[in-house]
Steps between C-alpha positions, in 0.01 A plus 500: 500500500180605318354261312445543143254627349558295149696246462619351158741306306839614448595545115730237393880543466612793450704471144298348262603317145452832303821486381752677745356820460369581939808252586781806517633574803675812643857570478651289836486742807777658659639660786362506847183661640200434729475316808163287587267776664197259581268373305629565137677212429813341306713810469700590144765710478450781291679472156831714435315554176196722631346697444580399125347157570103391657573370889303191511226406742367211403679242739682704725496894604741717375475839693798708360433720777263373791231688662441163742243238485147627336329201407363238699197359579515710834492837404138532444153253537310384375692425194405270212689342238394295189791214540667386818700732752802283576631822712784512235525840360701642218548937427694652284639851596664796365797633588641829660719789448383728772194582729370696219594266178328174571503326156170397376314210327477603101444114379399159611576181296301155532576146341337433203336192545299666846510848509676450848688810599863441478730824543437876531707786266578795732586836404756725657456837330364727853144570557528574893406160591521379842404595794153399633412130397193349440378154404178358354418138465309342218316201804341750685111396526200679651237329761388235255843382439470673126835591300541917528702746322781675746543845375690770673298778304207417270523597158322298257457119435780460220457095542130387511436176665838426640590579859794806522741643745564873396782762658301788751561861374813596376686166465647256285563137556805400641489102572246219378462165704305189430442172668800207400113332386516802192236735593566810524455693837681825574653819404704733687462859455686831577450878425603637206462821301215398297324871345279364328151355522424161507264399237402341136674766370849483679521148560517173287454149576700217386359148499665152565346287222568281168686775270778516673712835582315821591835707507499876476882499494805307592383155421731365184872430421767612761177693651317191619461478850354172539539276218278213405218647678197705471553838568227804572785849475347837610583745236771790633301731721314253652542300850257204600222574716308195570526125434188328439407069471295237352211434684302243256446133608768271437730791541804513735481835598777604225604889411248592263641839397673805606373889501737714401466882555715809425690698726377860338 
């Protein structure tokens, strides 16, 4: 196991006494999916409810359709990580219709009280995603053991100073993982119809931070897809594209914000 690069205290617990706002929980899952595939650990089933509801990855993974294990310490070196890697890995992962209609990540929620990621909102309407996969890591390092971006396909830095994992050319994010420890590690992506450019102009990024929501759409009322947490909502038109986290002393390597990019 490589050893890390950084190493500092864990945020306290996770709901804090602001109120109860960040201590909401998903609607109970149901039904029966995913089998243990490795290193991913603690497997949920995915709720009878999606994709109306977030599927939660913050102490267990919930693949609502499973693409195997890719996330472990294993997969690449060196890798560094700013809290401990207990090997216990949690993703969250769209479902399927077909080889062509992957569903996609649209949304990612976070408690309150640490900004740690907590569920994903997929979107079924088709794009042509799926076939080829890729993933990109947010511990990759380079010879000096220094945090690096992991970007499929440059386009321009859309989160200064915090370390991102972007899609590669013509995809969209599927599936998000992070240590059980909170910090954020993974996405999972697949080709899409994306015929647009990536860029300042076409893409927006949302921020995990003190003023709560950053919803585009579908966050309120009958609509709200993960209640009593903070949620960042691509508008309609958009997919997420790249997952970035804090990288500041002190921190625990939590989601720092989400880019969001349209499809044309």
């Amino acid at each position: 196991m490589t050893k890390l690069a950084q190493r500092f205290l864990a945020i306290g617990a996770v709901c804090t006494a602001v109120g109860t706002i960040g201590c909401g929980t998903d609607p109970e899952p149901s039904g029966d999916i995913a089998k243990s595939t490795g290193e991913l650990d603690t497997f949920l089933p995915c709720s009878r409810a999606y994709p109306s509801v977030g599927i939660p990855f913050d102490t267990g993974t919930t693949q609502c359709s499973s693409s195997g294990d890719w996330d472990h310490t294993g997969i690449i070196s060196p890798r560094a990580f700013y809290t401990s890697d207990n090997g216990h890995y949690y993703a969250g992962e769209c479902g399927t219709d077909s080889i062509t209609n992957h569903h996609y990540v649209v949304g990612v929620s976070a408690w309150t009280s640490a900004a740690q990621a907590h569920s994903l909102k997929c979107d079924t309407t088709s794009h042509n995603v799926g076939g080829a996969t890729s993933r990109h890591y947010l511990s990759r390092t380079n010879a000096q053991g220094g945090h690096i971006d992991d970007i499929g396909f440059f386009t321009y830095d859309w989160d200064p100073g915090h370390t991102k994992a972007e899609c590669g050319f013509h995809e969209a994010v599927t599936g998000v993982a992070q240590l059980a420890s909170r910090e954020i590690d993974a996405i999972s992506c697949n080709s899409a119809s994306v015929t647009t450019s990536v860029g300042p102009q076409t893409c927006n990024v949302l921020t995990f931070d003190s003023q709560g929501d950053h919803c585009l759409r579908n966050c309120s009322g009958s609509s709200d897809w993960a209640q009593g947490f903070f949620k960042n909502t691509c508008q309609f038109g958009q997919y997420v594209r790249g997952v970035s986290k804090l990288t500041t002393p002190g921190s625990s390597g939590q989601i720092h914000a989400i880019l969001c990019c349209n499809w044309n």
